[in-house]
matplotlib code that plots the C-alpha trace (Angstrom):
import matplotlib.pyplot as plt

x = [33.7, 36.3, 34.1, 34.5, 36.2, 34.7, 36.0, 37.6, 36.7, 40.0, 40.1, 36.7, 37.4, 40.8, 38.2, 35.9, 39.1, 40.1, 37.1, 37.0, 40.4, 39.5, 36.2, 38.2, 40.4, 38.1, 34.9, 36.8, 38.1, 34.2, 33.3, 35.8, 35.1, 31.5, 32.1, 34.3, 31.7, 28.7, 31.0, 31.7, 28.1, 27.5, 30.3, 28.0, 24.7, 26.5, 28.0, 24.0, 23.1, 26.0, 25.0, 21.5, 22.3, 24.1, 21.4, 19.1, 21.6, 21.0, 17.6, 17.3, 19.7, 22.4, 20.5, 20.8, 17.2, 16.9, 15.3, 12.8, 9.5, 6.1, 6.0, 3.0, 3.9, 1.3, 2.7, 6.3, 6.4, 10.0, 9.7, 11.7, 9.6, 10.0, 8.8, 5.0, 3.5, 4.5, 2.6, 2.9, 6.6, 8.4, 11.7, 15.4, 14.7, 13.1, 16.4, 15.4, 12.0, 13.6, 16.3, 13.6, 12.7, 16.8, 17.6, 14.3, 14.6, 14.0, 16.9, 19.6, 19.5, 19.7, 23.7, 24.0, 25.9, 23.6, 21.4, 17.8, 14.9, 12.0, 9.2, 9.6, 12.7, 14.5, 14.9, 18.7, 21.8, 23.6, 23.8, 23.5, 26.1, 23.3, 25.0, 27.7, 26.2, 22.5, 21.6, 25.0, 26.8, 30.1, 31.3, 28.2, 28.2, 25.0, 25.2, 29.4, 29.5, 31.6, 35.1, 36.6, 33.9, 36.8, 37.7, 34.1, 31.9, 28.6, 27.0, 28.3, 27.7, 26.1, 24.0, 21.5, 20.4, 22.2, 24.9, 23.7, 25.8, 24.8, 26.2, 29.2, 30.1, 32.7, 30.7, 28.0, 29.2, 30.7, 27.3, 25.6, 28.3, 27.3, 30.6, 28.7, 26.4, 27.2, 25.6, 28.4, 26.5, 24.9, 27.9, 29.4, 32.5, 30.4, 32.8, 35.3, 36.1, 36.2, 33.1, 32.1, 31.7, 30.8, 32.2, 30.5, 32.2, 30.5, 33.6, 33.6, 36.3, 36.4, 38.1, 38.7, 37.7, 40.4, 40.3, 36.4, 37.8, 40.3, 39.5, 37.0, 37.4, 37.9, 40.6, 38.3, 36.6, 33.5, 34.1, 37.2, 36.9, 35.6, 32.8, 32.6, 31.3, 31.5, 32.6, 31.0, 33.2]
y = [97.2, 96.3, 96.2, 92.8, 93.3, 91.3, 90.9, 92.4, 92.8, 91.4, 88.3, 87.7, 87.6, 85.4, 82.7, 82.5, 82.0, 79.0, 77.6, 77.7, 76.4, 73.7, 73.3, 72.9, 70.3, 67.9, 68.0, 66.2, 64.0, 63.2, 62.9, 60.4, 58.4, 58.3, 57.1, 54.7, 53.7, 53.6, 51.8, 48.8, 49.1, 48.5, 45.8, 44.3, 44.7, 43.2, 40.3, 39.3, 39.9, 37.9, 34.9, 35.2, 34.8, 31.0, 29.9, 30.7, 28.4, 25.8, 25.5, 25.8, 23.4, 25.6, 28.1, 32.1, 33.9, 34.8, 37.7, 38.1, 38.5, 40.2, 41.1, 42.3, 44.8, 42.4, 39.3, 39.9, 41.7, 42.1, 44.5, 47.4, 50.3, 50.8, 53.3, 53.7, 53.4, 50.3, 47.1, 44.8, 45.2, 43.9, 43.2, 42.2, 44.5, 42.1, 39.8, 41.1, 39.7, 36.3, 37.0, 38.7, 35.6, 35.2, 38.9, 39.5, 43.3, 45.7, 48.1, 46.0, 46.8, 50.3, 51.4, 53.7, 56.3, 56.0, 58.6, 59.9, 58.2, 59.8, 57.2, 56.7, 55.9, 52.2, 51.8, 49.6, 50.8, 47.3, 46.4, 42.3, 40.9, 39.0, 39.1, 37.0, 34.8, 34.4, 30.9, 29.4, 29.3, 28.0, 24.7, 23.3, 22.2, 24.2, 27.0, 26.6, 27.1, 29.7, 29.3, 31.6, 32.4, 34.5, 36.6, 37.0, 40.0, 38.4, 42.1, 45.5, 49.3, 50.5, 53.4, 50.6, 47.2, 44.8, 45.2, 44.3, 43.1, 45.8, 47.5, 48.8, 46.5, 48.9, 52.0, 50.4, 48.9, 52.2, 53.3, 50.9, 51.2, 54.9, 56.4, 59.2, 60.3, 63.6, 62.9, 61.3, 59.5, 57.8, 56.7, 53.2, 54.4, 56.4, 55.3, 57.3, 56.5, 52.5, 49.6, 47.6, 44.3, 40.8, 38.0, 34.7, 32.3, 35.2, 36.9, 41.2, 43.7, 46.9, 48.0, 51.2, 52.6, 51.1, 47.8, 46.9, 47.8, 45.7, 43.1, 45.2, 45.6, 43.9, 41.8, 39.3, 36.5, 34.5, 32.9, 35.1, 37.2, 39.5, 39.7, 36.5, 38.2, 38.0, 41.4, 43.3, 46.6]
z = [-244.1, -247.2, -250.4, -252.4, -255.3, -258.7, -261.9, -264.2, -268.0, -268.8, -266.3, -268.0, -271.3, -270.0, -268.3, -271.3, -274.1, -272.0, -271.4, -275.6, -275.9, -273.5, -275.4, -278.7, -277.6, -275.7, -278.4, -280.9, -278.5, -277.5, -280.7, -282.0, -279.3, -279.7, -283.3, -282.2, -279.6, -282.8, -285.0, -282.0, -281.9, -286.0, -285.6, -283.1, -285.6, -288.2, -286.2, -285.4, -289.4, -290.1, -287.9, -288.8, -292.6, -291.6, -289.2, -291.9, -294.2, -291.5, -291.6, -295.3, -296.8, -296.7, -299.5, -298.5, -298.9, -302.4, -301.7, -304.1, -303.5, -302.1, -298.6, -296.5, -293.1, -291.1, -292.3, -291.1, -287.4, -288.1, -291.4, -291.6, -292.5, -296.1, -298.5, -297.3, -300.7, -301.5, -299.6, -300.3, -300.9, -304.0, -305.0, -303.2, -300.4, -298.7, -297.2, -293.5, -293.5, -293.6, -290.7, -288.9, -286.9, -286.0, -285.3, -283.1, -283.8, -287.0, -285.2, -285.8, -289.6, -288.5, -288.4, -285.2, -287.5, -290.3, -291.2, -289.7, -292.0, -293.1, -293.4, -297.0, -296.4, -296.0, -292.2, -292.6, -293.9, -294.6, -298.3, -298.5, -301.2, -302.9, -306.5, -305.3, -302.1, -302.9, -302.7, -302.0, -298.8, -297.9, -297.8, -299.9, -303.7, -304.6, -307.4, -306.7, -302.8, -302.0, -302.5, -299.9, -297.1, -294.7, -297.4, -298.9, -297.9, -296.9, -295.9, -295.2, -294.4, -297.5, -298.9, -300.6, -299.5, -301.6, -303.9, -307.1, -310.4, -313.2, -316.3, -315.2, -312.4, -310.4, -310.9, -309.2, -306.5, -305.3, -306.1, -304.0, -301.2, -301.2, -301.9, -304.4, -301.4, -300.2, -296.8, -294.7, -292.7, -296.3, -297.3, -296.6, -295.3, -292.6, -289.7, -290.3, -293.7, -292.4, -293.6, -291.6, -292.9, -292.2, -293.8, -294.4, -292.5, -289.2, -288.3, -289.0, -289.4, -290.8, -294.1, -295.6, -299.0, -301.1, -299.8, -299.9, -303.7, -303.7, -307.0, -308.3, -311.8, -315.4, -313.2, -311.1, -311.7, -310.6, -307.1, -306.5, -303.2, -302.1, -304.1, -306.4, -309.2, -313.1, -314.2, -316.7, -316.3]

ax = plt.figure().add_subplot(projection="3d")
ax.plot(x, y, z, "-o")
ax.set_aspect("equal")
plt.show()
């Protein structure tokens, strides 16, 4: 009877360097698709937001929620959890309570490449542009309209919930767009260095670090896009 012969210690080792060559060249492939996959996916979050923040306009006389306020967990089903201390809830964190009713779901504020929340922890990763749309919308005369709503950022991947105008206006709006965070997946520019962002005449697209910059600074004025704010830098 022949006696089978197995393998060698050599065509061993041979199989197991190409399964790690293999291995080396396919997981990055998996892995940019699956960001590309989460940032279609954010596109998509931010498309509802988006949309949500005009059919609130419609109802309300074509005002954006102001955002202020005091919100109870068992008065808004919609509530993202927020920090667990607090409730009721004060301040400009609120702006999803008022979409709640249009979005239908607390996970859409929730980027799919955002980071794991603890419970004291906001549960949404888009930062609201509320310093230069809050209580104006395009095409109306209130509070100046908005003068350019497809070149305006209405909301966006952020590391805070709204972008605020404070102090040194450039330094914090990086700030707030999370470009200090070391966690990647804090940062604004989580999908592969690209924002997501929605504009408010609805449509999204995503731009990169330097252009979600782009007229930030001493240079731009008040109802000039992006941002329509009044520098203070």
């Amino acid at each position: 009877m022949q006696r089978r012969r197995g393998f060698t210690l050599i065509e061993l080792l041979v199989v197991i360097a190409i399964i790690a060559i293999l291995a080396a060249i396919l997981f990055p492939v998996f892995e940019r698709a699956r960001a590309k996959a989460n940032s279609a996916s954010c596109q998509s979050q931010l498309k509802q937001i988006g949309l949500a923040f005009l059919m609130y306009a419609q109802d309300y006389d074509e005002l954006l929620p102001e955002g202020e306020g005091l919100y109870r967990r068992a008065d808004f089903p919609y509530l993202p959890e927020w920090d667990i201390t607090y409730d009721p809830y004060p301040g400009k964190f609120g702006w999803p309570v008022y979409l709640g009713p249009y979005v239908k779901s607390a996970a859409v504020f929730d980027c799919p490449s955002g980071p794991t929340h603890n419970q004291d922890q906001y549960k949404y990763d888009y930062a609201w542009n509320n310093a230069g749309t809050a209580m104006r919308i395009c095409g109306t005369d209130l509070v100046g309209g908005i003068g350019y709503p497809a070149e305006t950022v209405l909301v966006c991947d952020g590391g805070y919930p709204y972008l605020n105008r404070k102090g040194n206006t450039l330094y914090y709006l990086q700030r707030w767009l999370g470009h200090f965070q070391t966690n990647p997946k804090s940062r604004g520019d989580r999908h592969n260095g690209m924002h997501n962002v929605a504009y408010c005449d609805g449509h999204v697209k995503s731009l990169n670090r330097n252009a979600i910059l782009e007229n930030a600074g001493g240079a731009a004025n008040n109802n000039i896009p992006p941002w329509n704010w009044v520098w203070e830098d």
